[in-house]
N, C-alpha and C positions, 0 to 999 in steps of 0.2 A: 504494500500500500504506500501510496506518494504522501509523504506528509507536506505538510502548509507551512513554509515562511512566509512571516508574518512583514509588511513593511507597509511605510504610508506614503504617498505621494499626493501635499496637498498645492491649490492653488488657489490666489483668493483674482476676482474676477468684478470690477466695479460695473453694474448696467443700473443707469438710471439712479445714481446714488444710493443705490443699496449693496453691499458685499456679498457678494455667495461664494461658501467654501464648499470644494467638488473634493470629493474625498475618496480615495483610490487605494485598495487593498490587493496587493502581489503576491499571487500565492506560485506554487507548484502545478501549473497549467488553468489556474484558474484567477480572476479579476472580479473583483466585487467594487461598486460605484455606487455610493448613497448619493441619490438624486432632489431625497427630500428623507421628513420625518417616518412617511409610511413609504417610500417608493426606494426601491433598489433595484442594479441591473447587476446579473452573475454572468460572465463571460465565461466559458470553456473552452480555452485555448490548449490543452492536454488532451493526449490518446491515451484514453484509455475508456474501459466498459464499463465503468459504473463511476456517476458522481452522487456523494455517498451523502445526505442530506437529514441533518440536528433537527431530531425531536423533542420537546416537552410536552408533555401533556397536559398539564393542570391549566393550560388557558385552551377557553372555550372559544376562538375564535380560529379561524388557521387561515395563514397566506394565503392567498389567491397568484399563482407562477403562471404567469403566461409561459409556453416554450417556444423560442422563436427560434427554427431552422431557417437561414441564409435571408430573415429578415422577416420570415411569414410564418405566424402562430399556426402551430404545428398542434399545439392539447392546452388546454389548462387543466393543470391539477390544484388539490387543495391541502395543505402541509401545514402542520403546528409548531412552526419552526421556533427551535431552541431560544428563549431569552436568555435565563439565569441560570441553567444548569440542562443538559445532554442525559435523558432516559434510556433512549438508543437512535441506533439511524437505523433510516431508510434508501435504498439504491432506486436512484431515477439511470434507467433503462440507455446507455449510449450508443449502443453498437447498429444502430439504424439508422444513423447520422453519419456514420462513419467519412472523414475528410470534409463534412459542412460547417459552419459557422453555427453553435449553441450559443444562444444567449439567454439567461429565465430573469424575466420581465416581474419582478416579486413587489405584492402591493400589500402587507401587513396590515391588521385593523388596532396596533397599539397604539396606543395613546404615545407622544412625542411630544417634547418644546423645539429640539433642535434637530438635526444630523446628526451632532456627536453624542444626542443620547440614544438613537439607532445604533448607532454603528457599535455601540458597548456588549448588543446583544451577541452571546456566545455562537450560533450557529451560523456566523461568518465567518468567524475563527475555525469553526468546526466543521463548515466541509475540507470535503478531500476527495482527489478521485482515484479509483480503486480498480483494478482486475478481477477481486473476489471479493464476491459479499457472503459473512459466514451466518448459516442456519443452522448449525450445529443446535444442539436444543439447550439453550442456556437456563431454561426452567424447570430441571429436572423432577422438583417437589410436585409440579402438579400437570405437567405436558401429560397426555395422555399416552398411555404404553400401546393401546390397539384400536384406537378411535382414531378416527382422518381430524388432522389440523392442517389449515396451513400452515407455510416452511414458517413463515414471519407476517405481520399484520393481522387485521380484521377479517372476520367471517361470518356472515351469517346466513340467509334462507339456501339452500342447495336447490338448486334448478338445475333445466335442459338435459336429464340423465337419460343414457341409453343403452343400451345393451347388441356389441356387436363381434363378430366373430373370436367371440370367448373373453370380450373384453367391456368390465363394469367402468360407463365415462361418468362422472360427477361433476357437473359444475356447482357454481357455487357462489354467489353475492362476496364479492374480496375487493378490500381495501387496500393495495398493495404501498398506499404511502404513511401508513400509520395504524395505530392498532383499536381506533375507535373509528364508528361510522364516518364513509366519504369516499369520494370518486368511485363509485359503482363500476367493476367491471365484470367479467364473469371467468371467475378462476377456472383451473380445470386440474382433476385431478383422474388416477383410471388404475382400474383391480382386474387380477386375474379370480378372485377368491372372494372379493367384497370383505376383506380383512386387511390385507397390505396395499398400502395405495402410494403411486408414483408420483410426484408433482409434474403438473405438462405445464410448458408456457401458457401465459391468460389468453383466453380463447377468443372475445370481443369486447371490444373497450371502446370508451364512450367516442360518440361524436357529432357532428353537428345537431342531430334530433334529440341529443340529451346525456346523459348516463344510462347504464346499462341496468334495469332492473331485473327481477327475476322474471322467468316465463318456462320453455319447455322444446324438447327435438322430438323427434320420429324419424325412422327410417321410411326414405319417397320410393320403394321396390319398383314400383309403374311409372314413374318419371309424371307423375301430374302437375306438378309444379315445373317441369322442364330447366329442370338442372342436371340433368342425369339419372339413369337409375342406380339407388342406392344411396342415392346424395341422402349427405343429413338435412334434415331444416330444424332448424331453428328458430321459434316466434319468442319476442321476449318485449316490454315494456318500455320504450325510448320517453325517459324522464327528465321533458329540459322544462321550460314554461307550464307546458300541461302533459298529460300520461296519454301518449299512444302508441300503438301496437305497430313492431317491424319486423321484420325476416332476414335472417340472414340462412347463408347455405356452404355446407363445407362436401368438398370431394376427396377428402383424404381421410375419412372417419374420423371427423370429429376433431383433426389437430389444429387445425384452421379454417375460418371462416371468409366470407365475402357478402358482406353488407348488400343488402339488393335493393338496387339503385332507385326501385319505385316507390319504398316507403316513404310514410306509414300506410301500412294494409287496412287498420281499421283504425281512426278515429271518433269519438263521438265528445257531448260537451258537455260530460262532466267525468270526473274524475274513475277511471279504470286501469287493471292490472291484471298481471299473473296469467300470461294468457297459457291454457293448457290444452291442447290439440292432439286428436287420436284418430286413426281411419277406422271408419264403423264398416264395414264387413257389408252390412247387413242393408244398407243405405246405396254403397258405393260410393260414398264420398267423407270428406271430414268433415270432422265435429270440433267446435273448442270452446271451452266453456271460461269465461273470463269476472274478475269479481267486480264487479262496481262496487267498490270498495263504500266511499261513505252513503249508500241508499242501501248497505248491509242486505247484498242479494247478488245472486251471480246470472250472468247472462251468457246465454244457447247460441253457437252462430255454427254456420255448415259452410262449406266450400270444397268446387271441385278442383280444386290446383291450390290451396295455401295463400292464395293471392287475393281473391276476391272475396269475401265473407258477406253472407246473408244471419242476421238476426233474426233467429227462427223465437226465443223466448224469452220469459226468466223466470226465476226461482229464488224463492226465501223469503221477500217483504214480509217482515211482521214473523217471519215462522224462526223457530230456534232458539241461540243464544245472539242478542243484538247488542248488546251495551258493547262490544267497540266494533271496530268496521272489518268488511271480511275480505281475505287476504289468500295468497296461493292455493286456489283450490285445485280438486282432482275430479274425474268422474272416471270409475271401471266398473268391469262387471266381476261379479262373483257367484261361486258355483253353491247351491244351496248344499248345506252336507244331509247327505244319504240319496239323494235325488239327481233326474238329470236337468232340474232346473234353476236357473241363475235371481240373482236380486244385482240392482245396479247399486253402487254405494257413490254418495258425493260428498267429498272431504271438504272442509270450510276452516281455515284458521284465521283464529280472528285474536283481536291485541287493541283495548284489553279484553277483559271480562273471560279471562279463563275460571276453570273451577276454585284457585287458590289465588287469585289476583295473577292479575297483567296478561300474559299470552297462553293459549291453548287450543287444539284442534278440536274443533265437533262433527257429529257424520251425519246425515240423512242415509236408511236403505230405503227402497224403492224402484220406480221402474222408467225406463229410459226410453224411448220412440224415434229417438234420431231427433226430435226436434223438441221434447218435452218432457223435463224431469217432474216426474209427482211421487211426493215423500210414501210411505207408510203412514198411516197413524196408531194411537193405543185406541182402545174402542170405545172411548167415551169421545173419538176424533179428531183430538190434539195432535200437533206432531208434537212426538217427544224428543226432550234435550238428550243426546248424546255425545259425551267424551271417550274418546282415543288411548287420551294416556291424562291420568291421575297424579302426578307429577307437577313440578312447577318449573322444569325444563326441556320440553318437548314442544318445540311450534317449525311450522313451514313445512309441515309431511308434504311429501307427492312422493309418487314413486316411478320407478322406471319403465320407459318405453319398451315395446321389444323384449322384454324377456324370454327367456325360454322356458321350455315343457307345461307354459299354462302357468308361469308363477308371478304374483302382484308383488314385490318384495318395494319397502320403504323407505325412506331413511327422513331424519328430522335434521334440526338445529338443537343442539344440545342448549339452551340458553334459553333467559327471561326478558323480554324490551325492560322492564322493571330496575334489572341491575347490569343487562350485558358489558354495558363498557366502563363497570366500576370492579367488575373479579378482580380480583390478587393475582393478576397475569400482566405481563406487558411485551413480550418478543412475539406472542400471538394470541389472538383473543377468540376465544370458542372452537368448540368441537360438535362435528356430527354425532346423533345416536348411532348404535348397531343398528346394521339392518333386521327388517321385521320383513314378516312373510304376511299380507292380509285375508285371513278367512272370515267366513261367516260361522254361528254358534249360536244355537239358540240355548236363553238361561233355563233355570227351573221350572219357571211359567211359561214358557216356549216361545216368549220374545227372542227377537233376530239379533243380533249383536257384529261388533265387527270382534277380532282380535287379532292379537299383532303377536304373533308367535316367531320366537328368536329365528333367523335365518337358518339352515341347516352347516351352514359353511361354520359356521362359530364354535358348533362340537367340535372341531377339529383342531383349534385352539387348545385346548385340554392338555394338558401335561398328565405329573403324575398325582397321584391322590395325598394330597398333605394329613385329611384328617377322614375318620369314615366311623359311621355307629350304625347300627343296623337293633330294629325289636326293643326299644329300650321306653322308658317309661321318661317321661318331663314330669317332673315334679317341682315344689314351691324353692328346693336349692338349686341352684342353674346347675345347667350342665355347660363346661367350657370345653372351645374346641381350637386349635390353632388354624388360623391363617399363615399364607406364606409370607416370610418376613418383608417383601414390598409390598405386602397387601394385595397385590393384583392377582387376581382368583373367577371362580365361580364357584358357587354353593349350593348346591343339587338338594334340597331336602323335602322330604315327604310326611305330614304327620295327619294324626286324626285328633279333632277335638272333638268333647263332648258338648253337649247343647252348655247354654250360658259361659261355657267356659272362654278367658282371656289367656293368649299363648303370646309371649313375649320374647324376642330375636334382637340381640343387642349386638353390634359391632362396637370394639371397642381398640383403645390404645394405651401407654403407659402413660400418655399425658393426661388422660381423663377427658378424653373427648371420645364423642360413641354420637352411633346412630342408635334408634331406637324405631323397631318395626313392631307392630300387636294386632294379631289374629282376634276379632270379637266373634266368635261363634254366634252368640245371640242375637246379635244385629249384622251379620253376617258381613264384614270391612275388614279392610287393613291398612292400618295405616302409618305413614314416617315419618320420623320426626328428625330433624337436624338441625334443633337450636343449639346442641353443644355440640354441634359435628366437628367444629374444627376455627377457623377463621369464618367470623360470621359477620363483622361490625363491618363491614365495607357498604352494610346496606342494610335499610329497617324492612325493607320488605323480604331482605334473605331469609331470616330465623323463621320457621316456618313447618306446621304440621300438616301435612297432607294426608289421605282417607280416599277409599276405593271402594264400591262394593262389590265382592267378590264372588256375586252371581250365582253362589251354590246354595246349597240347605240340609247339605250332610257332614260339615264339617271335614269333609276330605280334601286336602292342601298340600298342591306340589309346587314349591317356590324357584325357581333360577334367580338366581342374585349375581348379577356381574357387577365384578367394582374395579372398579380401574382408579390413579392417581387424583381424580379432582370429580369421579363420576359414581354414579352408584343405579343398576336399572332393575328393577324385581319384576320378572313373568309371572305373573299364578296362570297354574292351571294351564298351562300351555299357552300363555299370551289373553286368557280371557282379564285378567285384569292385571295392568301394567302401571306404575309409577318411576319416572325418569326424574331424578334428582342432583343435582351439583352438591359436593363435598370440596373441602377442601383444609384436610386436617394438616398439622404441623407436621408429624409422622404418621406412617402409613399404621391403617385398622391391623391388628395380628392376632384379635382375640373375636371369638363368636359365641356368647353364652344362649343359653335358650332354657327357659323356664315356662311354666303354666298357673294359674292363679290359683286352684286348686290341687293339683298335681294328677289330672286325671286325662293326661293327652299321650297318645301311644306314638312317638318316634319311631314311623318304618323304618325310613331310611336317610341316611344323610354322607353325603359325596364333596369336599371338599377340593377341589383339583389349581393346581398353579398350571397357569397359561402358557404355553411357548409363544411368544410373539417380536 
């Protein structure tokens, strides 16, 4: 890496009887000129691939960089450039300039009396241009050991995912100049196993019609959009002035893109997102279902080529959970179990008003015509509210296009809008849930349900068995069990409770921090709690107990518990009831007690396994 000598070259300049001092900083291929109190120009006169660019976080406003190649704005991006002190850097992208004149045109929103109190600010001093920028995981206490994060930055909703000749692509809402919300572009990331993920270059990045929001791909097999057969397309949400919908199309699966030159495909005038588009079989043409976010309702359009949409409906006004606006939906079909006939399910995530405050997905089942979704109702006629996931970090499901053998598999945002960009992380902020497979179940009463039952790919994760009891009795003294010493695990256990009986699941540590899960038989829930999980005060809305109902009424309870470094997910029942939680203890969980309030709960079976990953 080039470091920076530092020097000044001033000069004072009489117009008009006023003095102006121009003030001139020489670095190791780089020139910085304070022009005024908020105005600066960075010259890059050095080769090399990354010019490496000072963050602070604690102010709420960030630069505005014009990047000007050989004269003409080339992106604006948006940076919280360093005042008083260097969090970490960011690498702004050089090697597509290569031999042209870089200039960033940087217009700060700080408060100034002069130039020389700009110029005092540290991330002047602190660029530098670089060869390598390192990703190593400098957060080892809470980076995640088998969840997808980005290398570095901000992350949130996952979009445009698809599935193609043996290869899981993930995009993804990424910040790549900072590690709180800004510059939308759409990350990408791609698995052979939906467990190990590669980072690919960012796939589309903002431009004249806005930033990148999320949206969704498919594979075009019949070339109807006439890009090719096989072309990906991509519809996703250009968020500059107002929210409309564009396309873009890659011929190389998915590694790169080509903006298509006619957007935007659908506009309307008011406020819409999240476009998600599927070929209906059955119609012969596509479908894509889009949220008009603040009228909390999603709207039907069809097209034969991707290009033209027809507004065939909508769905929700008034019906569901409405307290906040609805956000990345999904529409698929699913197979009824035991039968050979299907229920169509439509995903809705909305922020706030999830079940435990701030974000959460809710589902409608019901049936689909190609041009018109009409819910189920209970039979007093209501539609009923239904939640996904009982947790208070799980929002932005969809899941992927194209899968194979018949399967809907999902993935989330591991995070809350509540607290996402205050966690105890800063080299990169949020992680994806595991994937989830979506079936249909019906509960006790023979209501339809969806569940989210763990991927099959994740068994294979498994190591070897840390801890194992088989036939044993829970009684009012815990029984303790070891975890593996990084806490990162899964927890296979099976028990039976007796009616009114309370069965209580403690993770814990030698600091005295612990989760706490409880089985109520009589009111048939489960519920988590992580007020003393760990680092909590970062936010009044973290501490927090969550509650599921657990759909059964014979006390029969099979749990999966994956806990990874900052995460914690509990399956019952095979995904019928699921709570996705952020943790984030000082050291890792090593202990699992489990007790019953009367001591009348029969432990079948319990499988403790450390992960390879």
């Amino acid at each position: 890496m080039k470091r920076m000598k530092r020097g000044y070259i001033l000069g004072a300049l009489a117009i008009g009887g006023l003095l102006n001092t121009v003030n001139v900083m020489a670095a190791d291929g780089i020139e910085v000129n304070h022009l005024g109190p908020t105005n600066t120009l960075v010259r890059v006169t050095g080769d090399s691939k990354y010019l490496l660019l000072p963050v602070q976080e604690v102010f709420e406003d960030d630069a505005r960089i014009n990047i000007l190649v050989d004269g003409k704005i080339e992106e604006t991006i948006y940076v919280r450039l360093a005042r008083t002190k260097t969090d970490y850097k960011v690498p702004y992208d050089l090697t597509p300039y290569k031999g042209k004149n870089v200039v960033l045109d940087i217009v700060t929103n700080q408060n100034r009396n002069s130039v020389r109190d700009a110029q005092d600010d540290v991330c002047w001093d602190g660029m530098v241009l670089a060869d390598e920028f390192d990703t190593s995981n400098k957060e080892r206490t809470w980076r995640p050991a088998y969840h997808h994060t980005p290398l570095y930055g901000w992350m949130n909703d996952p979009n445009g995912m698809f599935y193609k000749d043996g290869v899981w692509h993930l995009y993804y809402q990424k910040n790549p100049y900072g590690s709180k919300w800004q510059n939308m572009n759409w990350g990408h990331s791609t698995s052979t196993d939906l467990i190990h993920w590669e980072a690919q270059p960012d796939a589309i990045k903002p431009n004249g019609l806005g930033t990148i929001f999320s949206g969704s791909s498919a594979l075009d097999p019949q070339n109807t959009a006439g890009f090719g057969e096989d072309a990906v397309i991509a519809l996703f949400t250009s968020a500059g002035t107002s929210q409309m919908q564009s396309l873009a199309y890659s011929n190389d699966n998915g590694q790169t893109f080509t903006v298509y030159p006619g957007n935007p495909v659908i506009t309307l005038n008011s406020e819409a997102r999240d476009p998600n588009m599927f070929w209906n079989k059955e119609r012969g043409l596509w479908n894509l279902i889009l949220a008009h976010a603040l009228e909390k309702e999603m709207l039907i359009f069809s097209s034969p080529d991707l290009k033209n949409w027809t507004l065939e409906s909508s769905f929700g006004k008034g019906l569901g959970a409405q307290e906040g606006v609805w956000e990345c939906p999904d529409l698929f079909e699913l197979k009824l179990p035991g039968t050979n006939k299907s229920k169509w399910v439509l995903l809705s995530n909305i922020n706030p008003g999830g079940p435990f405050g701030g974000s959460g997905i809710q589902y409608f089942i019901g049936d689909f015509d190609g041009k018109t979704f009409k819910s189920d109702t209970n039979p007093d006629g209501t539609v009923p509210v239904k939640w996904l996931d009982y947790g208070k970090d799980n929002y932005a499901v969809v899941s992927w296009s194209d899968a194979p053998d018949g399967r809907r598999p999902v993935i989330g945002w591991m995070s809350n809008w509540q607290y996402a960009a205050d966690v105890p992380t800063m080299q990169f902020r949020s992680a994806n849930t595991l994937p989830r497979e979506m079936e249909l179940f019906a509960d006790a009463d023979g209501e339809l349900h969806v569940a989210s039952v763990p991927s099959p790919e994740l068994a294979k994760m498994r190591g070897k068995i840390v801890s194992t009891a088989n036939n044993k009795t829970i009684g009012t003294t815990p029984l303790n069990y070891s975890l593996p010493e990084d806490g990162i695990c899964e927890i296979d256990v099976t028990f039976k409770a007796r009616e009114n009986e309370l069965v209580t699941l403690t993770l814990s540590n030698a600091q005295g921090e612990k989760v706490v899960m409880k089985y109520d038989s009589k009111n048939h829930t489960m519920s988590f709690d992580r007020k003393e999980s760990g680092i909590v005060d970062f936010s009044d809305k973290f501490p927090a107990v969550t509650s599921s109902p657990t759909f059964e009424k014979d006390g029969n309870i099979n749990l999966r518990i994956f806990i990874d470094r900052s995460s914690i997910e509990l399956f019952g029942n095979n995904g019928q009831f699921v709570m996705t939680n952020l943790v984030f203890p000082t050291k890792p969980y090593t202990n699992l007690s489990i007790e019953s309030k009367s001591g009348q709960t029969s432990l079948k079976t319990l499988k403790i396994y450390s992960l390879d990953v």
